[in-house]
C-alpha positions in Angstrom: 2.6 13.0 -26.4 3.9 12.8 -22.8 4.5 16.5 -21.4 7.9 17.4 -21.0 7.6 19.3 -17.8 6.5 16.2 -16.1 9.2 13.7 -14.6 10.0 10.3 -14.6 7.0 8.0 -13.8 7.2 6.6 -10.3 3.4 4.7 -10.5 1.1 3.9 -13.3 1.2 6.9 -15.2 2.1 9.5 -12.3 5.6 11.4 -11.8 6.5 11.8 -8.0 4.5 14.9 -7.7 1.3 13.6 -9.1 2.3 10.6 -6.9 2.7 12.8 -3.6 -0.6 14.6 -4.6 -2.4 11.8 -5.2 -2.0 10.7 -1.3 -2.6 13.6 0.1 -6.6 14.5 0.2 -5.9 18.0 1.8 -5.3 18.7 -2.4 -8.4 17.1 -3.1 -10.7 18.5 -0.2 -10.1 22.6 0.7 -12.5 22.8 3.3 -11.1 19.5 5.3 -10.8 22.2 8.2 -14.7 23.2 8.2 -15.7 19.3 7.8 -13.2 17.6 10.4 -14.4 20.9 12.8 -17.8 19.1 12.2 -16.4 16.0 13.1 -15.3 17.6 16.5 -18.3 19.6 17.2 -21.0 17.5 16.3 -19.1 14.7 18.4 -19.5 17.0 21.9 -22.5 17.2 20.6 -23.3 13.4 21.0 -21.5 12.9 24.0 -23.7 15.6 25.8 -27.2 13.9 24.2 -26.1 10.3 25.4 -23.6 11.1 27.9 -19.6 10.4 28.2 -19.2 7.2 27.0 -17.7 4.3 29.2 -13.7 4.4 29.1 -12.3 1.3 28.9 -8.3 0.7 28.9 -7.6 -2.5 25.8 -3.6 -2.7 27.1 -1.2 -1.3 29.1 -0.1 1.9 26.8 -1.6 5.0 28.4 -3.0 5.7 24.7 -4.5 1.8 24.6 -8.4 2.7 25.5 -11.5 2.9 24.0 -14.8 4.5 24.5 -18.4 2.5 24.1 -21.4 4.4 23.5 -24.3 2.0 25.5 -27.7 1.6 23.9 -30.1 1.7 26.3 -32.7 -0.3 23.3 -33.6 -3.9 24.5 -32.6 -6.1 21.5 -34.7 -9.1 21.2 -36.1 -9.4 25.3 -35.0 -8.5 28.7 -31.2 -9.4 29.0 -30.9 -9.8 25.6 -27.2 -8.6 24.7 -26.7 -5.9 21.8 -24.8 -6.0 18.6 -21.9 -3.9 18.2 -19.9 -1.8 15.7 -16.1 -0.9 16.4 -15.3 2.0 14.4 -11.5 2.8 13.4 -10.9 6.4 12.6 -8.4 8.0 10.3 -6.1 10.5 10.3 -2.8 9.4 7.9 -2.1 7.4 10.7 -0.7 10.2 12.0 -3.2 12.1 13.8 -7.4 11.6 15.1 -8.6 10.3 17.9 -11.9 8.7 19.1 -13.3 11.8 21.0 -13.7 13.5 17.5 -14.9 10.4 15.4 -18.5 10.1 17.8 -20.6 11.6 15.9 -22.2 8.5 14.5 -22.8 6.8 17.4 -26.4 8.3 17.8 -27.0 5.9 14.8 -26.0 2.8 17.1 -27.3 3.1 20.1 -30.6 4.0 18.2 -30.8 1.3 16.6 -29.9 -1.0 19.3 -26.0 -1.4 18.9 -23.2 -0.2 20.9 -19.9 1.8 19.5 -16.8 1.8 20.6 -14.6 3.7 19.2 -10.4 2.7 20.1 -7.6 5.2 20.4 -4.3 3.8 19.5 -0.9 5.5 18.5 0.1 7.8 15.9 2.6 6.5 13.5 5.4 9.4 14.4 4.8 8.5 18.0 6.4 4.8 16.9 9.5 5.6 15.2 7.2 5.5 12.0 6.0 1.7 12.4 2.6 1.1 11.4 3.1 -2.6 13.3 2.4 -1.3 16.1 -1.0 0.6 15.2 -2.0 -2.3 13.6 -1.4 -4.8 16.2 -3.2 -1.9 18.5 -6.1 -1.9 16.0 -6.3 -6.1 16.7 -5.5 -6.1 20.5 -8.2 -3.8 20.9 -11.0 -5.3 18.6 -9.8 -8.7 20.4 -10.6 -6.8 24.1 -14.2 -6.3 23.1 -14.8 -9.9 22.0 -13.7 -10.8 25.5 -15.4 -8.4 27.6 -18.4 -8.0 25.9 -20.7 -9.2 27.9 -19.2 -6.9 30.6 -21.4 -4.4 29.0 -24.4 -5.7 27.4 -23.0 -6.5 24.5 -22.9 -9.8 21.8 -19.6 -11.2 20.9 -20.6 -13.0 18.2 -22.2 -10.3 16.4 -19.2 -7.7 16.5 -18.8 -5.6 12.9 -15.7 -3.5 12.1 -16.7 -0.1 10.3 -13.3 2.2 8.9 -12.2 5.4 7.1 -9.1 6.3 5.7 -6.4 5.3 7.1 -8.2 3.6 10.1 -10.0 1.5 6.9 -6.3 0.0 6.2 -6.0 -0.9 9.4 -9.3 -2.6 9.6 -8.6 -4.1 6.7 -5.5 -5.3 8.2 -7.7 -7.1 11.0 -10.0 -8.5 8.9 -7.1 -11.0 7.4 -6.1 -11.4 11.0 -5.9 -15.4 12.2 -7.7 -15.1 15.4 -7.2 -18.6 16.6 -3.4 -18.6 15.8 -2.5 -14.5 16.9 -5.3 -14.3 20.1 -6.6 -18.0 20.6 -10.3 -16.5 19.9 -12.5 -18.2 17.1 -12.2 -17.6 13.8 -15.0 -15.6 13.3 -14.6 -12.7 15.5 -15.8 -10.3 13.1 -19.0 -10.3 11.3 -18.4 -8.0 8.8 -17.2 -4.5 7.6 -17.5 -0.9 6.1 -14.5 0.4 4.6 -14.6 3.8 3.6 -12.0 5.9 1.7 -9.1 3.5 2.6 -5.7 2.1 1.5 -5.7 -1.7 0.4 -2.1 -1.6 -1.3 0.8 -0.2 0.8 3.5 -0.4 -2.4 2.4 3.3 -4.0 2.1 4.7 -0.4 5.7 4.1 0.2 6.8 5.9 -2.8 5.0 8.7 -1.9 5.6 11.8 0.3 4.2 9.6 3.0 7.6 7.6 3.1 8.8 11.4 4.7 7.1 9.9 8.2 5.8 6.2 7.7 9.1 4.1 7.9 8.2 1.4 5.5 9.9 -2.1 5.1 9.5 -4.8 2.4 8.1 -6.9 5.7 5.5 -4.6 6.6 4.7 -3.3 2.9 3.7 -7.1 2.4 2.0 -8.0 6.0 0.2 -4.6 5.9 -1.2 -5.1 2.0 -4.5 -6.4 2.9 -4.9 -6.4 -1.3 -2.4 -9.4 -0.7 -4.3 -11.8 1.7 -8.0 -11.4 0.6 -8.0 -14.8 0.7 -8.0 -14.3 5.0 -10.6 -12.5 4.3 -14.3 -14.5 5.5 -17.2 -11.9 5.6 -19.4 -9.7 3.5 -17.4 -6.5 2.9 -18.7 -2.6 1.9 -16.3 -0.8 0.6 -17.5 3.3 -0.2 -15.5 5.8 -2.0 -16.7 9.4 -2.9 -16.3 10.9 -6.4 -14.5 14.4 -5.1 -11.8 12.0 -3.8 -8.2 11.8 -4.9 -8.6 9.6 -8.3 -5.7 7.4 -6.7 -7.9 6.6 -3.5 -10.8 5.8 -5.7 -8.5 3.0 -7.6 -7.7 1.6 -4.5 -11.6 0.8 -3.6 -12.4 -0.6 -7.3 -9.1 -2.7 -6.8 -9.7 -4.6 -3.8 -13.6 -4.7 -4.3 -12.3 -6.5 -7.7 -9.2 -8.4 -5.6 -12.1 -9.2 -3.3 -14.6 -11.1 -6.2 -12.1 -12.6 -8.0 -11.7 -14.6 -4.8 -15.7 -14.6 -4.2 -15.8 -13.3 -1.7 -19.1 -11.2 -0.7 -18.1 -7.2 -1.5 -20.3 -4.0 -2.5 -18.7 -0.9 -4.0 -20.3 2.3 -3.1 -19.7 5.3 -4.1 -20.8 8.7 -2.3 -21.7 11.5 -5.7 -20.6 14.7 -4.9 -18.1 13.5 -2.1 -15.0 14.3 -1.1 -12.7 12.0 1.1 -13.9 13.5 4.5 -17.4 14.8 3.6 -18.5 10.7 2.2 -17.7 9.7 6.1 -20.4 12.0 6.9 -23.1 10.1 5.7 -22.3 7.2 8.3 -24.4 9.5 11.1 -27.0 9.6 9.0 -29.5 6.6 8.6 -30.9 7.9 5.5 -27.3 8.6 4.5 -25.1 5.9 1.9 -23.4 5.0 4.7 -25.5 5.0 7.6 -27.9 3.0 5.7 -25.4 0.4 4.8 -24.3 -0.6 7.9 -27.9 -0.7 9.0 -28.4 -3.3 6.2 -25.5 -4.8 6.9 -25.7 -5.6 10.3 -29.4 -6.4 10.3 -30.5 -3.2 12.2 -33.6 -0.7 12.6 -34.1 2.6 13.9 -36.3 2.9 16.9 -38.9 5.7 15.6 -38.7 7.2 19.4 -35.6 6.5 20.7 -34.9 7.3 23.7 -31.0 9.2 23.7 -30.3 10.6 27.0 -27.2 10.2 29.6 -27.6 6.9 32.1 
């Protein structure tokens, strides 16, 4: 028997406020503080083991930069260029940036790959657009196919790894048509790890979010990467934790299952024991589910003496 108390159902079998909880983690995780405080500390931490990264500008937008994280590891003989990972943070889409998601790169550059990690704009700091941020998210993926060789690295072996709301917007870039939108080749990216994200924008925008994201039927449907897996061309990992909000979880399972019914190459993860911001975690580790998965997937190793210290 439905419960009277609850209200009219807005999605699948959720009333608003289910709805509105079910999209906002901070519900599902009470010590977000103590782990995105990790985030921030263990990334200083990084950054003072392998030195400031290099600070490149991707467009003309004060915010439009990036940081790469160098591995000083030969890859395959002198002047060989490195594989590289360009890692999209979260944040709602309303907050992060790239000096407090580096706590991974140790991983990288360790294993012979370089990070970069963008910084593009928050979504109140657009008049509530995600366009914008998403064509950010492109432009600057699209920089470091063009430059780079500029520093060491291999453009055609560039993977996109993503949490949260930075794995929408990966997601978003991964059904973009280079040729058509940047005149690059198709194949710019190699493949991705998509952790935590949103695949379908139509529950978001009936959710509290609508308060600050200004949807449109335009960008709901552009911006629904569960709508143009077909775009989609490489092998995929998507990762979820089991602490999450039960709403993101559906999200992974239905574009992992989108995603096959296509065929197209996918693994579903999930982290036990997880919530939405510890599961990202596990990406600095390479015995970690994550960490080891993007080893795997981009063909990697760990050098068992690395050698991490400022250039």
């Amino acid at each position: 028997m439905r419960d009277p108390a609850r209200g009219p159902l807005v999605w699948l079998d959720m009333d608003q406020a289910a709805l509105d909880a079910a999209y906002d983690q901070a519900r599902h995780a009470p010590n977000r503080p103590q782990v995105t405080g990790r985030y921030a500390s263990d990334s200083a931490g990084v950054r003072e083991r392998l030195g400031e990264p290099d600070r490149f500008a991707y467009g003309p937008v004060p915010i439009e930069t990036l940081d790469v994280y160098r591995t000083p590891r030969a890859d395959g003989g002198a002047g060989a260029r490195a594989p590289i990972n360009v890692f999209i943070h979260g944040g709602a889409w309303r907050n992060g940036r790239a000096s407090s998601h580096a706590f991974m790169a140790e991983l990288f550059v360790a294993a012979g790959a370089h990070l970069v990690v963008p910084d593009f704009s928050w979504v109140q700091d657009t008049g509530g657009d995600l366009m914008p941020i998403a064509d950010q998210v492109r432009r600057a993926i699209a920089w470091v196919h063009r430059h780079a060789r500029s520093f060491g690295g291999d453009p055609d072996r560039i993977h996109v790894s993503a949490h949260s709301s930075g794995a929408h917007l990966a997601a978003v870039a991964l059904t973009t048509d280079w040729p058509s939108a940047f005149d690059l080749p198709a194949g710019v990216l190699k493949g991705g790890l998509l952790c935590s994200g949103i695949y379908d924008l139509a529950p978001v925008r009936l959710s509290a979010r609508s308060s600050y994201v200004a949807f449109t039927d335009e960008s709901e449907q552009a911006l629904s990467p569960m709508r143009h897996v077909q775009r989609i061309d490489v092998p995929l990992v998507l990762a979820c934790g089991t602490l999450e909000s039960p709403e993101f979880v559906r999200q992974s399972q239905a574009f992992a299952a989108a995603l096959r019914a296509a065929g197209k190459p996918v693994e579903l993860l999930v982290a036990q024991h997880c919530n939405h911001f510890e599961v990202l975690e596990t990406l600095a580790n390479p015995c970690g589910l994550l960490g080891r998965a993007v080893l795997e997937q981009m063909g990697l190793t760990l050098d068992p003496a690395p050698r991490l210290h400022a250039r």
